[in-house]
C-alpha positions, 0 to 999 in steps of 0.5 A: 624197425621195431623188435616186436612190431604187433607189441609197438602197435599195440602200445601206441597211443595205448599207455603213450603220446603220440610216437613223433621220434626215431627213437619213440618206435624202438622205446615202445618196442622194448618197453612192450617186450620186457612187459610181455616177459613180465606178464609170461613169468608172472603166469608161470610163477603164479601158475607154478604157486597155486599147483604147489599149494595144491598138490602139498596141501595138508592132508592126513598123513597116513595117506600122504607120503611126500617125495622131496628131491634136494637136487634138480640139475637140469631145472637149476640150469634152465632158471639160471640160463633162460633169465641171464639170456633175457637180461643178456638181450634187454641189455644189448638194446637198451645200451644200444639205444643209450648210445644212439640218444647220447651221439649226436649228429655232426649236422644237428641244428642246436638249441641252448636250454637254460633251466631254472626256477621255475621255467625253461629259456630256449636260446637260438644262437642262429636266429638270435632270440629266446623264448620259452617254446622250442622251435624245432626242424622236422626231418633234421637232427636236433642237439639240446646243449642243456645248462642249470643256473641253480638246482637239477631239473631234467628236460623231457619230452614224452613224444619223442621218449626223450629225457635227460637230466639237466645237473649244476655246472656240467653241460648236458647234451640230448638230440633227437629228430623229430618225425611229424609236425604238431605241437607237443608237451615239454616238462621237467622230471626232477622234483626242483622247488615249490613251483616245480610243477610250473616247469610243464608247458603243454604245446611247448614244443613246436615242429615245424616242416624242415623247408618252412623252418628258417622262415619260421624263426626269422618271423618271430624274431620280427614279431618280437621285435616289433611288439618290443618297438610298438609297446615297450612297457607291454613287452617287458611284462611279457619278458618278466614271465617268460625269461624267468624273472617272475621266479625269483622277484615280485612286483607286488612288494612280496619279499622272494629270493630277490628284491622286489621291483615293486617302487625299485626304481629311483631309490637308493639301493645298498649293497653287501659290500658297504657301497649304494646306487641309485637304481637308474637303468645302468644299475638294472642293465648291469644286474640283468647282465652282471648279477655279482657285481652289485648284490643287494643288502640282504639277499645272496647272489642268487641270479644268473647272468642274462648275458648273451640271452637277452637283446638289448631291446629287451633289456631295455624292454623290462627296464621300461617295465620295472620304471613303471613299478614306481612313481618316479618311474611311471613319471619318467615313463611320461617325460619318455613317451611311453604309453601305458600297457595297452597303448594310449587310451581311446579318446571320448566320442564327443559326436553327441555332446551339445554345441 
């Protein structure tokens, strides 16, 4: 039940998203009612102003005698009283929400969240894919176990008037339960780099009704998977952009905080610790899944491991598509039969030719 109901009306759809939450009708209730304290005390206090200054206003002084009291009991008790009760209040739903958001139920489906530069990766253990939307049940608890593989972001999702920040090296956890069915807005809160503002993704939270859910994700994992198996190459592009890579490697030559993929492929490739590798798929295999084992001459350890999140038919997906960064890849893509982006070209209709 909201604390103030006329003020959560009010406030619905007026400054906010749509409430689609359990928390979002009490988040509304309580930011209304600390404004209607403000707006009351803000009159008082500018109504109190303006009297003083016209009351107190210069005047000659033969005709103006001031009474100034230096001690009011009463009055001091009453501003001293009335504001602690209202901090005393605000407190007890604000820390009574707090707990709420930070005490996840024991049945909560639960999604891993990796946060990185400049994107979120959603891995679901159950169904065994990633992706960069976050599928969730309607009617059932959802717990977030949210890690950083580089800076602090912060995950939120205005909503369901979730957020939380995501810090290096610590498991975060948020839940919520989602109360209607749509698409909605995620986005990262904490200022993270010079592409920080790529972290929002209109639409990419996706509610699905709680007895179409499992069915939901067990067509994707297909559909993925299958596109994988028709167009590797088409496949491991799209891969490229969602699970992060596009962050950190180019494929245009540009040098980023790692090497580039362009004309990677089938060079010599030479490490920080003296030794060199061709670049075959066992090396780009073992970088996707063991970054620190091989680090390139000139960059630090700046990748985390794609282990666990990353099937091997999308690894060799993107291995596919990193060998046609290159001549020699490209070739070796031909002595495989992997057809081209787009799949094999259309042959010409000769119907109208002559003879």
């Amino acid at each position: 039940m909201p604390f103030i109901p006329p003020l959560a009306d009010y406030g619905d759809g007026l400054l906010f998203r749509t409430q689609a939450s359990t928390f979002a009708e009490n988040s509304d209730s309580l930011f209304w009612m600390i404004t209607w304290i403000s707006v009351v005390f803000f009159i008082i206090v500018v109504g109190a102003m303006g009297w003083f200054m016209w009351k107190y206003r210069h005047r000659p002084v033969e005709t103006f005698a001031p009474k100034t009291p230096s001690h009011n009991l009463p009055l001091e008790l009453t501003w001293t009283v009335i504001p602690t009760l209202l901090v005393i209040v605000i407190f007890g739903f604000g820390f009574t929400g707090y707990l709420d958001q930070r005490t996840p139920p024991a049945d909560a489906y639960e999604v891993r969240v990796i946060a990185k530069k400049w994107n979120f990766t959603f891995v679901y253990p159950d169904a065994g894919f990633t992706d960069s939307k976050l599928y969730i049940p309607v009617g059932r608890p959802v717990r977030l176990r949210m890690v950083s593989s580089d800076v602090l972001h912060s995950f939120w999702v205005p909503a369901f008037r979730s957020k939380w920040d995501i810090v290096p090296g610590r498991d975060s956890i948020i839940w919520f339960e989602c109360t209607e069915p749509g698409e909605y807005l995620y986005q990262c809160t904490e200022y993270c780099g010079k592409d920080h503002s790529n972290m929002i993704k209109e639409g990419g939270v996706v509610a699905v009704p709680l007895d179409e859910f499992e069915d939901k994700l067990r067509e994707i994992k297909t559909v993925k998977i299958q596109e994988l198996e028709d167009d590797p190459l088409g496949g491991g592009e799209a891969l490229f952009k969602d699970a992060g890579c596009a962050a950190c490697h180019s494929v245009d030559g540009a040098k980023n905080a790692c090497p580039t993929w362009e004309g990677l492929w089938g060079t010599t490739k030479k490490f920080t610790d003296g030794t060199s590798a061709i670049a075959d798929d066992a090396y780009i295999r073992e970088s996707i899944l063991q970054p620190d084992a091989k680090i390139a001459e000139g960059f630090r350890n700046n990748m985390p491991s794609y282990k666990g999140q990353l099937e091997e038919l999308q690894i060799m997906a993107l291995t596919t598509y990193i060998r046609s960064l290159s001549e020699e890849g490209r070739a070796e893509n031909v002595e495989r039969d992997v057809p081209p982006v787009g799949g094999e070209p259309e042959a010409e209709d000769d119907s109208g030719a002559d003879g």
